[in-house]
N, C-alpha and C positions, 0 to 999 in steps of 0.2 A: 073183921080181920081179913075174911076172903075179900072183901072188896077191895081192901087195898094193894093186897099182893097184884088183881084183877088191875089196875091202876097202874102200878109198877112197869110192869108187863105189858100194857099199852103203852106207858111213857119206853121203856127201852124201846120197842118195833117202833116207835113210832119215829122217836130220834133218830132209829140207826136208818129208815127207809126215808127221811127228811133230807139225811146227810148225803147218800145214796144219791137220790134224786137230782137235788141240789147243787151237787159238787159236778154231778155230770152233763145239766144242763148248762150249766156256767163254761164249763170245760169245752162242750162240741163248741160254743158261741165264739169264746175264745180265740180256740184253737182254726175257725174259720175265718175269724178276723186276721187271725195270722197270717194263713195262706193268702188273702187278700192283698197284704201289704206287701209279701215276697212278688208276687205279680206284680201289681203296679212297680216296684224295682227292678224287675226283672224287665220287664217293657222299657223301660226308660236307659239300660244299661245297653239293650241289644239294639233300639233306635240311636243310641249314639258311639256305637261300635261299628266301625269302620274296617275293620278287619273279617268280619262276616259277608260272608257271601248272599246275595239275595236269596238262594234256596234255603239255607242255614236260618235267614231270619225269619223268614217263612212258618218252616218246621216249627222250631221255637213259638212264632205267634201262632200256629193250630194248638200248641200245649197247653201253649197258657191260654187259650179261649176254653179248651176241654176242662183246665181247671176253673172257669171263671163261676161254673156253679155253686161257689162257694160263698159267693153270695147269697144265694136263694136262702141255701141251708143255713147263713147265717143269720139272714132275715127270720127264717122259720124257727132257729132257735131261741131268739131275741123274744118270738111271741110266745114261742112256748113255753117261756121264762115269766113273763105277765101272765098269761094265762093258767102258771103253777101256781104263781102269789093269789091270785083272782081265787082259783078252786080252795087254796087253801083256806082266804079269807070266808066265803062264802059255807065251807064245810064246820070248821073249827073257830071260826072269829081272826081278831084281830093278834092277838097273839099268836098265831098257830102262823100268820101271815109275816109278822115281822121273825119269826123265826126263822122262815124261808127266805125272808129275804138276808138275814144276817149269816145264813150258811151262804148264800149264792156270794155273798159280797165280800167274805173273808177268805175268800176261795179266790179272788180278783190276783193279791200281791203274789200269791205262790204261779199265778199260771202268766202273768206279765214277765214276771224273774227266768220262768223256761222261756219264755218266747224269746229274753233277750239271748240268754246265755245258749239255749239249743237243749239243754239236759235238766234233770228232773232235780227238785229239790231235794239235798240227803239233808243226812242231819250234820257232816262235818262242816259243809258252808251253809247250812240255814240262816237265813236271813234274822234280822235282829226282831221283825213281829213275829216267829218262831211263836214264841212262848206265849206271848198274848192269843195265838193264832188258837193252840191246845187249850186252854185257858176257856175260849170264846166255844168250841166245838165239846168239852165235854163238863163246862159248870154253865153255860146259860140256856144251850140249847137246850137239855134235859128240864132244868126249871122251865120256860117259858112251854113245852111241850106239857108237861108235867101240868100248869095251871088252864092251857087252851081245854087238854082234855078234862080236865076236872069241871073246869066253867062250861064246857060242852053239854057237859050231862046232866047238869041241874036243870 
């Protein structure tokens, strides 16, 4: 009976520091790629703006080069998104790995939706995978968490 409760208890921390993890890896990656994109428009807007003065476009391109590190970081996030699937795989097995990968990847439509829109997802305009979204985050992740660690420890 203790062992299961002992189970339980792993599967909840385990789930909620997956989801944790997960959600925030995918999110810096994201959200760098975003700033990436605003740059390269933002460049392409101020080169064909005629109305700007040379100093102006100047300023402007030292900005966006100070921002340009946002690639690095998103490169760096990219790996450290393989390298969380890899630890996981190698720690817990195969399922403990597609679990991770099914939080980072259901975590994709909600942070595409901010990048277009500018603002965070509520629940009056949630989008129509909403529900599959909750669905995916609080009945598979737990089973498949729930079986990695159970198969871990035999």
């Amino acid at each position: 009976m203790s062992s299961i409760l002992i189970h339980i208890l792993k599967t909840v921390v385990g789930a909620f520091i997956l989801n944790i993890v997960g959600v925030n890896i995918v999110g810096f990656a994201m959200r760098s790629v975003g700033v990436i994109c605003k740059l390269r428009q933002l460049r392409e807007k101020v080169a064909n703006d005629d109305t700007l003065s040379d100093a102006e476009k100047s300023r402007i391109g030292r900005v966006a080069l100070r921002m340009s590190g946002a690639r690095v970081f998103s490169m760096a996030c990219i790996g450290l998104q393989f390298g969380f699937v890899y630890f996981l795989y190698r720690q817990w097995g195969w399922l403990m790995a597609i679990a991770g990968c099914v939080v980072m990847l259901d975590r994709l439509p909600d942070l595409l939706d901010e990048m277009e829109t500018g603002s965070r997802v509520l629940k009056p305009r949630a989008p129509a995978h909403a529900f599959l979204s909750n669905c995916i985050h609080f009945v598979l992740i737990p089973v498949l968490v729930w079986m990695a660690i159970g198969h871990s420890n035999k």
